[in-house]
C-alpha positions in Angstrom: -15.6 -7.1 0.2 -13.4 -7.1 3.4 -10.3 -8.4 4.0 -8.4 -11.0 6.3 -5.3 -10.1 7.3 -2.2 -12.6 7.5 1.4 -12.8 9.0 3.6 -14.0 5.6 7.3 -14.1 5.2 9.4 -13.9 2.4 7.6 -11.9 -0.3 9.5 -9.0 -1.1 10.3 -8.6 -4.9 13.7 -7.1 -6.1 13.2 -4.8 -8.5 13.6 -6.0 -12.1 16.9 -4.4 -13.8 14.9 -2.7 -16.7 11.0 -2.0 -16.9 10.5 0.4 -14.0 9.5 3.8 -13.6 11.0 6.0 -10.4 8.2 8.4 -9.3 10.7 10.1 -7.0 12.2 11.6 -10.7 8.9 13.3 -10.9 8.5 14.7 -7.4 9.8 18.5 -6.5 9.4 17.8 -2.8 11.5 14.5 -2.0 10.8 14.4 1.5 7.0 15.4 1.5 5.9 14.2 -1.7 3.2 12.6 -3.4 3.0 11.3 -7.4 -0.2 9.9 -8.9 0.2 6.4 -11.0 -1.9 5.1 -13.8 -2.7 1.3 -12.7 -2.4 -1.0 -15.7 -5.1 -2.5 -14.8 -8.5 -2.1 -12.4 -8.0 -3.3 -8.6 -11.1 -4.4 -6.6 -10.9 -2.6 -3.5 -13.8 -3.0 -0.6 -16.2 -3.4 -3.7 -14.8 0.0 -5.9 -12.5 -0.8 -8.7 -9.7 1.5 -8.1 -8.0 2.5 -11.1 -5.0 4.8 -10.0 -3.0 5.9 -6.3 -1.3 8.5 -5.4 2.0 7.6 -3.4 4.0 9.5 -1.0 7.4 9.8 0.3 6.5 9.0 4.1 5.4 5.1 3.0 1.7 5.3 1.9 0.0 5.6 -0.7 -4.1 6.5 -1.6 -6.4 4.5 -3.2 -7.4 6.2 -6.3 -5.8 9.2 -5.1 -8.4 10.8 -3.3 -6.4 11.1 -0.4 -4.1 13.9 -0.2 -2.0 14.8 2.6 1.3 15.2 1.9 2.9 16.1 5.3 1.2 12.7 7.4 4.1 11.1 9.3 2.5 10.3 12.3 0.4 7.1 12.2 -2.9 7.5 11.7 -5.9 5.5 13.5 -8.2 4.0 11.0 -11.1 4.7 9.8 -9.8 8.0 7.6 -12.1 10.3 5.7 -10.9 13.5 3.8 -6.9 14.2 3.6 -6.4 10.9 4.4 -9.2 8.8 2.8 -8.2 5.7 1.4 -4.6 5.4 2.9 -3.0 2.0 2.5 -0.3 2.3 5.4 2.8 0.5 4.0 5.6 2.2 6.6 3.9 5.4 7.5 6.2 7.7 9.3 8.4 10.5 8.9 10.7 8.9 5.7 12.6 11.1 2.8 13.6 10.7 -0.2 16.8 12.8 -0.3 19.0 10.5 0.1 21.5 9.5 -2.7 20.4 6.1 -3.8 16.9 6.5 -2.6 14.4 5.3 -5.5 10.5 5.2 -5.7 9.8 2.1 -8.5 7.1 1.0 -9.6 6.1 -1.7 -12.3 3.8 -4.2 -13.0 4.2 -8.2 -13.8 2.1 -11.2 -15.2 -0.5 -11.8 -17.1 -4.0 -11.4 -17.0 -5.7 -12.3 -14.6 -3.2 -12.6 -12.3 -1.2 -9.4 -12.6 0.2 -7.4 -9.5 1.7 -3.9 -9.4 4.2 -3.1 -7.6 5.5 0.0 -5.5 8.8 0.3 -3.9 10.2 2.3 -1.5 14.0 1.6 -1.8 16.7 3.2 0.1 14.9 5.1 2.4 15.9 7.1 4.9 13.9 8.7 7.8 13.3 12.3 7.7 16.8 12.8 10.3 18.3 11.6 6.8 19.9 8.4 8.8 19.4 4.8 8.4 17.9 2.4 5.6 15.0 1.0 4.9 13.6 -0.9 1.5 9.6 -1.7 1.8 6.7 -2.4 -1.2 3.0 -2.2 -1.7 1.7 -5.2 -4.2 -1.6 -4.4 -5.7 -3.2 -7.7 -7.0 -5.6 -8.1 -10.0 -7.7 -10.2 -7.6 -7.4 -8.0 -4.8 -4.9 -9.1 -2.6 -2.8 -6.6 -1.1 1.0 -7.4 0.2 2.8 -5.4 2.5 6.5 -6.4 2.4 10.1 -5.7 3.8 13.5 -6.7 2.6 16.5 -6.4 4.9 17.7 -5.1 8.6 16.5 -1.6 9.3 18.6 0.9 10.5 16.1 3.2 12.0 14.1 2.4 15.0 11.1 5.1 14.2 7.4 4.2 15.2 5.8 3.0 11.5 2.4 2.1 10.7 0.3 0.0 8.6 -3.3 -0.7 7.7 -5.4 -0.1 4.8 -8.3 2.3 4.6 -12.0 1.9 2.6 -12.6 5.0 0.5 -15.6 7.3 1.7 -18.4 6.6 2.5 -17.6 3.5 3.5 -15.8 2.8 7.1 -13.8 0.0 7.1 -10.7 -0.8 7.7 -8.1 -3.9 7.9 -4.9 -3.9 10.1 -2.8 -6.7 11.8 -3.8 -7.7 14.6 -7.4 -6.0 14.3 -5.5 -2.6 15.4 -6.9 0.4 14.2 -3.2 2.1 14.9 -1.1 -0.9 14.4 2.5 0.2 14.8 6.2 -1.4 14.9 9.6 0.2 15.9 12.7 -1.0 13.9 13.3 -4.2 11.9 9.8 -6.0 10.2 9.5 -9.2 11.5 7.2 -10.0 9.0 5.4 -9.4 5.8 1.9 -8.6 5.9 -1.2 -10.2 3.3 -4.1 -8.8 3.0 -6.9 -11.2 1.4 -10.4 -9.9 0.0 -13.0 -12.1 1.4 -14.8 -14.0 -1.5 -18.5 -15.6 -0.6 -19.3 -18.2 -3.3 -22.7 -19.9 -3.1 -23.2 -23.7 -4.4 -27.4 -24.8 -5.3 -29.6 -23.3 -7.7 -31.4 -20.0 -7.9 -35.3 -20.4 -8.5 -37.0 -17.4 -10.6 -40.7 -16.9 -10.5 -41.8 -15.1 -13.8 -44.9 -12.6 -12.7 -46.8 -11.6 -16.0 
């Protein structure tokens, strides 16, 4: 399973008014913190079904949550292995929590088979504790990963994104093929990341062997 990546617009979701759950409410450390979520449901992920993730203040999360680095707010280069295994870039850089309306929702919507989670970083500030900044992770039943922004930014801080295969496996997926894709400020764009299906069309012959 690998993934093409795709410019979108427009597919931030507002957070419903009831039904979500703030990790930040769970997290002693609100500027370099992480809190481990129960998916809802299984989400295929370079061919492992990845049942939980572990987010974290500075706009990732892990896959599974077998990453672990708490203090990472320097993009990274992909591929990761270790503290960092199975990072799913979704603003990476120096961001905090402290900040008086910050929230980290979560929640899940639709029905099977087509339900997504989502993670949301809402009113986020930069660790400097200036600016604004509201970005989200969608996890798909089928897959598909989105990468969304909502709004003008008010911080102008080097962010990354990309996604990272867990160990052993090396792959990785970024816009623009970059294994440290970066931008400064303002999103200008929402990113999609799509697994790869291979379908096959004829008919499969068996030979029986006594």
């Amino acid at each position: 399973q690998d993934y093409t990546v795709t410019s979108v617009t427009g597919q931030y979701v507002n957070p419903p008014t009831s039904g979500t759950n703030d990790a930040l409410s769970n997290m002693g450390n609100k500027d370099d913190g992480t809190y481990t979520v129960n998916l809802p449901f299984n989400v295929p992920y370079y061919g492992v079904s990845v049942d939980k993730i572990t987010v974290c203040t500075n706009g990732y999360a892990f896959m599974n949550a077998v990453g672990y680095y708490t203090y990472g707010y320097s993009p990274v280069s992909l591929p990761q292995t270790g503290q960092y295994d199975g990072i799913v870039k979704v603003a990476m850089t120096d961001g905090d929590g402290r900040g008086t309306n910050a929230k980290l929702l979560y929640w899940s919507e639709g029905t099977a088979p087509n339900r997504r989670f989502i993670v949301t970083w809402q009113n986020w500030q930069h660790y400097s504790q200036t600016g604004s900044a509201n970005f989200q992770a969608q996890f798909y039943e089928s897959g598909r990963i989105q990468l969304a922004y909502s709004g003008s930014w008010t911080w102008n801080y080097t962010t990354g994104v990309g996604i990272d295969a867990l160990a052993p496996d090396n792959r990785w997926s970024a816009p623009n093929n970059s294994s440290n894709y970066t931008f400064t400020g303002t999103p200008a764009n929402d990113w999609r990341f799509e697994p790869d299906i291979t379908s096959f069309t004829g008919r499969v012959m068996i030979e029986e062997v006594a």
